[in-house]
C-alpha beads as a LAMMPS data file, in Angstrom:
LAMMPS data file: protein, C-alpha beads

83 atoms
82 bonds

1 atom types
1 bond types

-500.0 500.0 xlo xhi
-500.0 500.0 ylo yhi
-500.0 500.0 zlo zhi

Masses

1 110.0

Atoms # bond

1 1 1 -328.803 315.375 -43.587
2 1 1 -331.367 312.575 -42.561
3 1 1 -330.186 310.058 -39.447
4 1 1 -329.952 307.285 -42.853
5 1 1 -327.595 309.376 -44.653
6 1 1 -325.666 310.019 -41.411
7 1 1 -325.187 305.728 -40.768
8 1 1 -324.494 305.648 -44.639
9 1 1 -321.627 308.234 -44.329
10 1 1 -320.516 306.948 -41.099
11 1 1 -320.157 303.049 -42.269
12 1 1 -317.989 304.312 -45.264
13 1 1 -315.688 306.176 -42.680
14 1 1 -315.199 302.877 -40.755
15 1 1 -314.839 300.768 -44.050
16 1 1 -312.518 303.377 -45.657
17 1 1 -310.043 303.100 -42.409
18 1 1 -307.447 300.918 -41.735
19 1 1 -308.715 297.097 -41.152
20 1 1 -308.061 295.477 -37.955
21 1 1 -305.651 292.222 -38.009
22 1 1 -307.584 288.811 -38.143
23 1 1 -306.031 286.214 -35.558
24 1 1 -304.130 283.486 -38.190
25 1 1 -306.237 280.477 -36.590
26 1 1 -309.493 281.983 -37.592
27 1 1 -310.384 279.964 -40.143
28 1 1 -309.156 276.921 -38.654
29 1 1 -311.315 277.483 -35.397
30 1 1 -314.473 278.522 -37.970
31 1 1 -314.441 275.314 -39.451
32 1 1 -314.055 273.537 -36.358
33 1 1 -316.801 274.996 -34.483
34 1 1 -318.686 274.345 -38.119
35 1 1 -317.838 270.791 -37.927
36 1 1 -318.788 270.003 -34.305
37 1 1 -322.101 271.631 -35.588
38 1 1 -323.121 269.874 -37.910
39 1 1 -322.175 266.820 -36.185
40 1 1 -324.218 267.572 -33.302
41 1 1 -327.462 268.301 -35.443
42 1 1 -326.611 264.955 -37.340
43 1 1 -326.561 263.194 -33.968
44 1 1 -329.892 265.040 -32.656
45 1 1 -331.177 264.333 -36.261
46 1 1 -330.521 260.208 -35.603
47 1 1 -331.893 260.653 -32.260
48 1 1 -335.140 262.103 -33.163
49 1 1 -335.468 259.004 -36.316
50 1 1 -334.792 256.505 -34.014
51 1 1 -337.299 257.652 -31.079
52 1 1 -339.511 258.068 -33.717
53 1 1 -339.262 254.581 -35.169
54 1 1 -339.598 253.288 -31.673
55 1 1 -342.881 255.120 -31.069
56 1 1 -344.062 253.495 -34.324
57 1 1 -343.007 250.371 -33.390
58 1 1 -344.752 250.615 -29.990
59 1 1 -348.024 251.445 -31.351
60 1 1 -347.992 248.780 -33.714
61 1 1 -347.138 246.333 -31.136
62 1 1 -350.267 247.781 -28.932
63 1 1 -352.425 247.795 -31.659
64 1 1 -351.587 243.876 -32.742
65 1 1 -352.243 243.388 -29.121
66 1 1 -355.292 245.108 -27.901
67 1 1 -356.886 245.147 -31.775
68 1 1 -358.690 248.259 -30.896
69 1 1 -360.282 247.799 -34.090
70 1 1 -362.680 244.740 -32.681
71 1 1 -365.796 245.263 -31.619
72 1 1 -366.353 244.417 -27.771
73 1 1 -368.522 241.508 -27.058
74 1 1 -372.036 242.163 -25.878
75 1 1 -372.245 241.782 -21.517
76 1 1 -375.511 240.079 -21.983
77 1 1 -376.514 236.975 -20.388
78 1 1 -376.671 233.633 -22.250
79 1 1 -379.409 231.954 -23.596
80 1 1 -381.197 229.786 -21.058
81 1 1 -382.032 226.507 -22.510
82 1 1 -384.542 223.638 -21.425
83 1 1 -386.838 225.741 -19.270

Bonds

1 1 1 2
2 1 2 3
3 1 3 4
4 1 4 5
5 1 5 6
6 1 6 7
7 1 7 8
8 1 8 9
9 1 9 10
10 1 10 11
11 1 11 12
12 1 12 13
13 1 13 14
14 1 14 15
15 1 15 16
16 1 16 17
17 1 17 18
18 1 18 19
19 1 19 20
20 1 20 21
21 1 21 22
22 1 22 23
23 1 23 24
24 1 24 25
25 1 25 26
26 1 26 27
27 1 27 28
28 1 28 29
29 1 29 30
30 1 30 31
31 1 31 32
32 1 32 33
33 1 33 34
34 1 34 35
35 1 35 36
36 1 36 37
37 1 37 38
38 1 38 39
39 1 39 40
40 1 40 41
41 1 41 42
42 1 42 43
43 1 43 44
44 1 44 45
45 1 45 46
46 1 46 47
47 1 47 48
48 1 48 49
49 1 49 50
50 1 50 51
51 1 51 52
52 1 52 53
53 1 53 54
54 1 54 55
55 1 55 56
56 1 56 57
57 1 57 58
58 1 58 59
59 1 59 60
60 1 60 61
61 1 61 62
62 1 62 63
63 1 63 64
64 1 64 65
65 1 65 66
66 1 66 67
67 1 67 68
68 1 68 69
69 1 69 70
70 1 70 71
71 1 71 72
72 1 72 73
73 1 73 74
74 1 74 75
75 1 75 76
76 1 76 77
77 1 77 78
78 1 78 79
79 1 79 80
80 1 80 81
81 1 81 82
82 1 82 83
């Protein structure tokens, strides 16, 4: 007998035996824990949007600011007139 047919034989033994008790409040403590879950990845979620939006927001602002876009003016000197 292979080492697969061994864990094949030896899961049906377990599942074939008696079943161990499951504590009454199971369910009710499952669907707690799921709750608090996905409450804490919809806060994380809300987090994440609203740091996002702010980092939009902030580069807009700099960019209305600075106008990166713009070409710098030319350091040259000015004309000299009446020489």
């Amino acid at each position: 007998m292979s080492g697969t047919g061994r864990k094949v034989d030896e899961v049906r033994r377990m599942l074939e035996g008696p079943h161990p008790q499951v504590p009454a409040e199971l369910a009710a403590r499952a669907a707690e824990r799921g709750g608090r879950l996905l409450r804490r990845r919809r806060i994380l979620r809300r987090v994440w949007l609203l740091t996002a939006a702010a980092a939009v927001v902030a580069f807009t602002v700099w960019a209305v600011v600075v106008q990166p876009w713009q070409v710098p003016p030319a350091e040259t000197t000015p004309p000299l007139n009446g020489w």
